[in-house]
C-alpha positions, 0 to 999 in steps of 0.5 A: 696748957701744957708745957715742955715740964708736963711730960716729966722731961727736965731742961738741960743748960748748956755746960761752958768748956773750962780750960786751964786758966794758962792755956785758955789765954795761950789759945786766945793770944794765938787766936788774936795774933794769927787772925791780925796777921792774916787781916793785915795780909788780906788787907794788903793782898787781897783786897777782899773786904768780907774776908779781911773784915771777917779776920778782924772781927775774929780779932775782935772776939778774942781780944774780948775774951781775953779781957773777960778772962782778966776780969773774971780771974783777977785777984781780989 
């Protein structure tokens, strides 16, 4: 059976985007406060469950990046 290695061609992994450890939280606290905001206002506003739900699960995603962040550079 021939396999993606039988051609001679090698897998590539995916490189992760490294940032400086000061602006990659910078980016996040931006990301989680202006996302919260614009969930508050939507909320309030508009009314629109997809697009507040939407801001929030973005809200979300950073705040899960930010403690991920903490734990991987914490000092020992």
């Amino acid at each position: 059976m021939a396999g993606i290695h039988a051609t001679g061609e090698t897998a590539q992994t995916p490189q992760s985007v490294t940032l400086p450890s000061g602006k990659a939280r910078r980016v996040l606290w931006s990301v989680v406060v202006i996302s919260s905001v614009v969930n508050v206002v939507t909320s309030v506003t508009i009314g629109n469950l997809l697009i507040s739900n939407a801001f929030g699960l973005i809200a979300l995603a950073g705040i899960a990046a930010l403690i991920s962040d903490r734990y991987r550079h914490r000092r020992r």
